[in-house]
N, C-alpha and C positions, 0 to 999 in steps of 0.2 A: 266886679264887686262894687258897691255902697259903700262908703267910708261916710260914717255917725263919728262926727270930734264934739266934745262936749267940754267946759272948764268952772270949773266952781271953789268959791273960795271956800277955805273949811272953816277960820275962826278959830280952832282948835290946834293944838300943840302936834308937831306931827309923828309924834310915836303915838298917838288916839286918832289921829287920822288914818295911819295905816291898819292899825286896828278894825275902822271901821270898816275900811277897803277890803281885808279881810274876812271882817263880816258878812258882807256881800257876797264876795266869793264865794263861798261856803252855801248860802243859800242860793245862787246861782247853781252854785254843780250839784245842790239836790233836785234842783226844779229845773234843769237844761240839762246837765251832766257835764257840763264844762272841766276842764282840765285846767288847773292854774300853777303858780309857783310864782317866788318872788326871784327878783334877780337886781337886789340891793334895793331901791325907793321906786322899783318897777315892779308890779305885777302884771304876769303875763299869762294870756286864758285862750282856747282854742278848744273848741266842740270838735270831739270827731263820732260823736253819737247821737240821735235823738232829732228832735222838728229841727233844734238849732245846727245842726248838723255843719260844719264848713264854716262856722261863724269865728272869727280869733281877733283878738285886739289886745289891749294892755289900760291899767290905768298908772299914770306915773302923780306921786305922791311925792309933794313938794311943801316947803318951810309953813306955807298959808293955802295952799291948794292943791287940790284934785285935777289930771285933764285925762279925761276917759276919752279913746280911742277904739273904734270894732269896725270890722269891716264883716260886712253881712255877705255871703254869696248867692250869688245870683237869683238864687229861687225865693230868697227871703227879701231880697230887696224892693223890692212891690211894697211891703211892709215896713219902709226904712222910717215911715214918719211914726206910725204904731208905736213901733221899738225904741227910736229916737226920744217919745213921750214917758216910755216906763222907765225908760233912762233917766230921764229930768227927774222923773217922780222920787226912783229911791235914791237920789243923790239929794234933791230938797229933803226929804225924809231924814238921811243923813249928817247934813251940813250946815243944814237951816234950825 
């Protein structure tokens, strides 16, 4: 497996950060199918359907930051910088 660690500050107060982290989700598991849930200031996501198929990570949502963690499997990881970059995107998107 690929391990993508990403960290970004949010700026923002963090019951509107986890918010947002939720937002994501959510459009994640319409457009990947991912499976997520929180587990206190962690959310935690794992594909077992679809292209992203085997993908799982978490992002943990902290007082002034975001740090998104996914480990890609093997067949996706060719593509780790691809994915790495959509990553940056909707977290600037996001936070910025």
């Amino acid at each position: 497996m690929a391990m993508i660690e990403v960290c970004r500050t949010t700026g923002i107060e963090k019951e509107e950060a986890k918010r947002k982290t939720e937002s994501l989700a959510r459009k994640m598991e319409a457009k990947l199918g991912i499976d997520w849930r929180w587990k206190g200031d962690l959310l935690l996501f794992d594909t077992r359907r679809g292209a992203a198929r085997g993908m799982r990570g978490s992002v943990s949502v902290g007082g002034s930051s975001v740090r998104v963690e996914v480990d890609l499997p093997q067949r996706i990881a060719e593509h780790r910088g691809s994915v790495e970059d959509r990553l940056v995107d909707e977290l600037n998107h996001l936070f910025l």
